[in-house]
N, C-alpha and C positions, 0 to 999 in steps of 0.2 A: 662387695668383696666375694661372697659365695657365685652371684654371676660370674665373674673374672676369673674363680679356679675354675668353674666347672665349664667356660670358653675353652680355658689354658687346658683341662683335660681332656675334653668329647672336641676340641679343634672346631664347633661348628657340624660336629657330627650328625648327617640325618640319619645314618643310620641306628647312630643309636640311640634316636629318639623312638626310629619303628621297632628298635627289638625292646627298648624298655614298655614301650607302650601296648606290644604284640606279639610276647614270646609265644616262641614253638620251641621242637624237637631238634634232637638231634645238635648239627652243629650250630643250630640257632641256640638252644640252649646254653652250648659254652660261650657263646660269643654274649648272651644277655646277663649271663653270671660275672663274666668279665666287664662290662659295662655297670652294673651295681656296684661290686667292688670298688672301681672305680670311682663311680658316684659317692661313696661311700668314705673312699679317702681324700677325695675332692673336699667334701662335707668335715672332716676333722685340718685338713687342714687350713682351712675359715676359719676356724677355733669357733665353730658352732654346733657343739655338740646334742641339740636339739634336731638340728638337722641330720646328723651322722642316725642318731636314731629313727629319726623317721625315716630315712634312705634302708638304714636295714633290715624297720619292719616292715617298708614293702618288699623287700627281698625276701623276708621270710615269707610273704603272703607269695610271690608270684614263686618259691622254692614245694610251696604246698598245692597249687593246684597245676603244677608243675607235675606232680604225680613224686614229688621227694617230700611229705609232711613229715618225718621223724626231724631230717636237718631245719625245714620250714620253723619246724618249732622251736627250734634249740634254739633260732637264729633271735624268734621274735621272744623266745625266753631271756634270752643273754639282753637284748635292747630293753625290757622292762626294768629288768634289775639294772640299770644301767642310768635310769631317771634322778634326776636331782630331787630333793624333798619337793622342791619350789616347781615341777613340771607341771603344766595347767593338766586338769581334768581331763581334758578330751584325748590330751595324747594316752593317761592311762586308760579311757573307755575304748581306743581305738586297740590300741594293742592287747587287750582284752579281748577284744571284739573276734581278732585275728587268731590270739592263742586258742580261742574256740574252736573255731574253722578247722586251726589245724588237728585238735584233738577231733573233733568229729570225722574229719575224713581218716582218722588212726583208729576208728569205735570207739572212744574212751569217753564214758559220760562226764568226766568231769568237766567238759566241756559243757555242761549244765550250769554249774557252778562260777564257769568263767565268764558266762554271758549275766549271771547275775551281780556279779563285780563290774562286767562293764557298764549295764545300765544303772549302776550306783553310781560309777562316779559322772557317767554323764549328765544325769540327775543332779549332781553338783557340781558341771562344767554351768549351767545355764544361767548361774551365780555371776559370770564374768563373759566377758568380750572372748573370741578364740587365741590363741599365742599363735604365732606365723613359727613353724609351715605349716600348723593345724589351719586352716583357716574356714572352718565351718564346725558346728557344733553337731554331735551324733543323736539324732532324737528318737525319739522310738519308733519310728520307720523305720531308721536307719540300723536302728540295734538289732529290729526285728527282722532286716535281710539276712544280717547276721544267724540271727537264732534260727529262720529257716535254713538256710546253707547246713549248720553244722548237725540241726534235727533229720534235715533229709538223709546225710549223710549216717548218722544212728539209725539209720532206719524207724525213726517217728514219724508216719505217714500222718497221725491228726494234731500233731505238734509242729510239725513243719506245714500243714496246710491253714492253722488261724496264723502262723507267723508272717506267713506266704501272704495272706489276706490283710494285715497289716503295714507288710512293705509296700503293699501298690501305691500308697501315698509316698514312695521315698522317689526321691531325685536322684536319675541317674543318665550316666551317657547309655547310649545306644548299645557301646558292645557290655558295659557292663550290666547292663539289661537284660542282655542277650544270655549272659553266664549266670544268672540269679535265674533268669527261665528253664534253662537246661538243667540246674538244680532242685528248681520247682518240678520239672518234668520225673526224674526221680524218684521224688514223694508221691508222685501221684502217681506213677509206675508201681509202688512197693505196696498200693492201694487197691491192685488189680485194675487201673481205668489206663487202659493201654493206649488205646481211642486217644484221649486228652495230652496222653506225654508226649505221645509221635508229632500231633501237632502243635502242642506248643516245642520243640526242638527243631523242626521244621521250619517253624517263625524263626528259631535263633541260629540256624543254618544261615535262612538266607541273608539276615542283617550282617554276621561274620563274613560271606560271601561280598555283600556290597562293601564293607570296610575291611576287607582284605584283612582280619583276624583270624592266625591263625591258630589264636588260642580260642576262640568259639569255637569255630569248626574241628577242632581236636576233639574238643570238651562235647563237642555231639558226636564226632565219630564213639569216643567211650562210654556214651550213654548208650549208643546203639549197640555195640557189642558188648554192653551190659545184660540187654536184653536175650541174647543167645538168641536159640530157637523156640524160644517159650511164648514167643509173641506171634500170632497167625498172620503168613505174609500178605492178607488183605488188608492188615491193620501199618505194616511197615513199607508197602509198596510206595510212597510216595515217598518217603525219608528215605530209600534205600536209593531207588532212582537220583533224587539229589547229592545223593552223598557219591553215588559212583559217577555222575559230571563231571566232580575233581579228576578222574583220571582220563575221560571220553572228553572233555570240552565243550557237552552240551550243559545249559543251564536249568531248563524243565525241560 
């Protein structure tokens, strides 16, 4: 049944496979807002309000590293409270996971607080099998890319660096790899190791470049102009060069 609406809605749409998969700016932006939505009421009209929620705590997650966290958060606030008593574990460690993110990249520590709700109740997802659409369990890899993201974002350089050390056992695809590196790079920016952030951003340039993401490569333009001119251009001359190919057409 939720296959058949979400046919009947997205029509077979690739496109909006690539903007949910690979938001950007701009009027990509309204056009992947409009596709969640979408998704979204696709999802309630299945009458599987399991999935209505998870459709719009990814929306809150891709509304937050979207560079909009205040609505990211409301989004993936309003979806928690929205859980049935009976919702398995993993959906509340996941949207936990996420309301973190979003307070970290807001400053707000209590995004401390939320990453330890969410390793709690993951801690008692492992009690049971996953509930579909959760369909993996959050382990402490996993909570801990989390805690990195939102420490880097606090500005916790040795918080986000054992969390960092942690995730490298977690399993991920390529570009989401790529965007937990460029957060990694961050932490280790706000460390003074300039050296280490340029090139790991570098690595998560060019993987965004090979899968045509143009949320990594956003997520490194903004790292880079994080840095200002506080960084000596011996140390950015290679990231800078890569990052101005996007408008010359060379690749190195």
């Amino acid at each position: 049944m939720v296959i058949a609406v979400w046919r009947q809605t997205f029509g077979g749409s690739s496109g909006a496979r690539r903007t949910l998969g690979r938001p950007s700016r701009g009027a990509d932006q309204a056009q992947a807002r409009r596709y969640y939505k979408m998704s979204i009421a696709a999802a309630q009209q299945a009458q599987h309000p399991l999935l209505a929620i998870y459709m719009q705590g990814s929306f809150g997650q891709y509304a937050t590293t979207a560079g909009d966290a205040v609505h990211g958060l409301r989004l993936l606030r309003d979806a928690a409270g929205r859980l049935p008593r009976s919702a398995p574990h993993t959906a509340r460690a996941w949207l936990a996971s996420l309301e973190a993110v979003s307070l970290g990249y807001l400053g707000d520590r209590a995004a401390l607080k939320a990453l330890d709700d969410a390793q709690r109740h993951a801690d008692a997802s492992f009690s049971g099998d996953p509930v579909w659409p959760w369909v993996f369990q959050l382990d402490a890899a996993k909570i801990a890319s989390y805690r990195a993201v939102a420490a880097s974002r606090l500005g916790l350089p040795k918080v986000a660096a054992e969390a960092f050390r942690v995730a490298n056992g977690s399993a991920r695809s390529p570009k989401q790899a790529a965007i937990v590196a460029v957060e990694h790079a961050r932490a280790t920016a706000s460390g003074g190791h300039l050296d280490q952030a340029c090139a790991l951003t570098l690595a998560a340039y060019d993987i965004g470049s090979q899968y045509e993401s143009e949320r990594v490569c956003q997520a490194v333009h903004d790292f880079r102009a994080s840095l200002g001119t506080r960084a000596p251009q011996r140390v950015t001359a290679e990231l800078d060069e890569r990052l101005h190919s996007a408008y010359t057409g060379r690749t190195n």
